[in-house]
C-alpha positions in Angstrom: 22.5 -14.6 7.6 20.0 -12.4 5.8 16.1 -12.4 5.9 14.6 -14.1 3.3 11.9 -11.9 2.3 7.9 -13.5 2.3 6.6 -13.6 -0.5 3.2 -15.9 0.0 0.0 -13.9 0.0 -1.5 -14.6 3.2 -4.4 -12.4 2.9 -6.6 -11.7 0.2 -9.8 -9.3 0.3 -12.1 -9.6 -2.5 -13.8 -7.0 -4.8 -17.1 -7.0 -3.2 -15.9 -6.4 -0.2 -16.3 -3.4 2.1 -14.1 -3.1 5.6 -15.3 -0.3 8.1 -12.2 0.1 10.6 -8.1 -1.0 11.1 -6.7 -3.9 10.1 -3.9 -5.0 11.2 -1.8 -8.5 10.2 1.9 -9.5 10.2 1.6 -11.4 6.7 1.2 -9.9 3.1 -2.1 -8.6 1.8 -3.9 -8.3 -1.3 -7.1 -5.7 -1.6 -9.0 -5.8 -4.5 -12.0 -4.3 -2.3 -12.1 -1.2 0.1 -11.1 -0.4 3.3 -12.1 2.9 5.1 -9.6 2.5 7.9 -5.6 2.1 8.4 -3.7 -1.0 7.1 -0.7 -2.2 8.7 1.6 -5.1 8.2 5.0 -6.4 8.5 5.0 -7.4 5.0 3.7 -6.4 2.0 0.4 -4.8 0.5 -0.5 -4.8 -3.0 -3.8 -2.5 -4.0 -5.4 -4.0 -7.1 -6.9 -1.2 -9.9 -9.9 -1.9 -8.4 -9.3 -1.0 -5.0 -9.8 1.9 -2.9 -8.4 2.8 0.6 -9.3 5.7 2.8 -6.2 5.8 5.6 -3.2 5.1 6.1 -0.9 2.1 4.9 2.0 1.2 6.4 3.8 -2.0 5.5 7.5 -3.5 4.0 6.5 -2.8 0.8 3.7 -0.9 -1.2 2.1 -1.2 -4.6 -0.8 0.5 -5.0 -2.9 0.0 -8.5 -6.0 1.2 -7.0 -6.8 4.6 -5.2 -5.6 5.7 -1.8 -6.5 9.2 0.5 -4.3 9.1 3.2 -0.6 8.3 4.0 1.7 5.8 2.9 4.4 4.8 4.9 6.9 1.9 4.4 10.5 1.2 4.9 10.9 -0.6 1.5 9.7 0.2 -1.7 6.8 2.3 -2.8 5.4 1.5 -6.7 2.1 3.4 -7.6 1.0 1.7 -11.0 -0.2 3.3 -13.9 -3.7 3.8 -13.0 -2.9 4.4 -9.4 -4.2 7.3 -7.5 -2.7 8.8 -3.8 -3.8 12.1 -2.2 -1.5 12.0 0.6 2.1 11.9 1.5 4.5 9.0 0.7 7.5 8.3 3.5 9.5 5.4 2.1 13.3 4.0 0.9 12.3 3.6 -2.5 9.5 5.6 -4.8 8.5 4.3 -8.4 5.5 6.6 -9.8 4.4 4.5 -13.0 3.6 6.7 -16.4 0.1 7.7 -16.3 -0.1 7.4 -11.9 -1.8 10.2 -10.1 0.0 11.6 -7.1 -1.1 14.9 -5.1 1.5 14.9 -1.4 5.0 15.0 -0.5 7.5 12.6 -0.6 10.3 11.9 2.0 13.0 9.4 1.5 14.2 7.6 4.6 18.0 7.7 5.2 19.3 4.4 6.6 
């Protein structure tokens, strides 16, 4: 029997929003704020255009619209949209860098 993979957003931070510190939850998230701190999850985190994260994320899957400094870590799939921006390094299954994306690190692939 396989896992059915989550897809109900269980968290959602809003635009106005500024978090100082870690978060941590098991559910997926959606940021359209910013974090200065880590994110971790079991599932997955989606970074709106207007979002910003200064840390590391580390989660099933990863799509960031918004900017991240720090590393990205997942044992998925990592998408950075078209008006993404990462400074740091991406460790993941999967790597989709969108036309137009920003991307300044290394990349390793896992090997399952």
């Amino acid at each position: 029997m396989t896992k059915k993979k989550e897809t109900a957003i269980n968290t959602i931070i809003g635009e106005d929003t500024l978090i100082t510190g870690n978060i941590v939850l098991k559910g997926n998230l959606v940021l359209y704020g910013k974090v200065i701190g880590d994110i971790t999850t079991e599932g997955s985190i989606t970074l709106a255009t207007t979002a910003s994260v200064q840390g590391q994320l580390s989660g099933e899957e990863l799509t960031i619209g918004g900017h991240v400094e720090g590393k990205v870590q997942t044992i998925g799939k990592v998408t950075l949209g078209a008006q993404a921006t990462l400074i740091g390094d991406i460790k993941a299954n999967q790597i989709v860098i969108e036309d137009g994306a920003h991307f300044e690190g290394s990349c390793t692939m896992n090997s399952d």
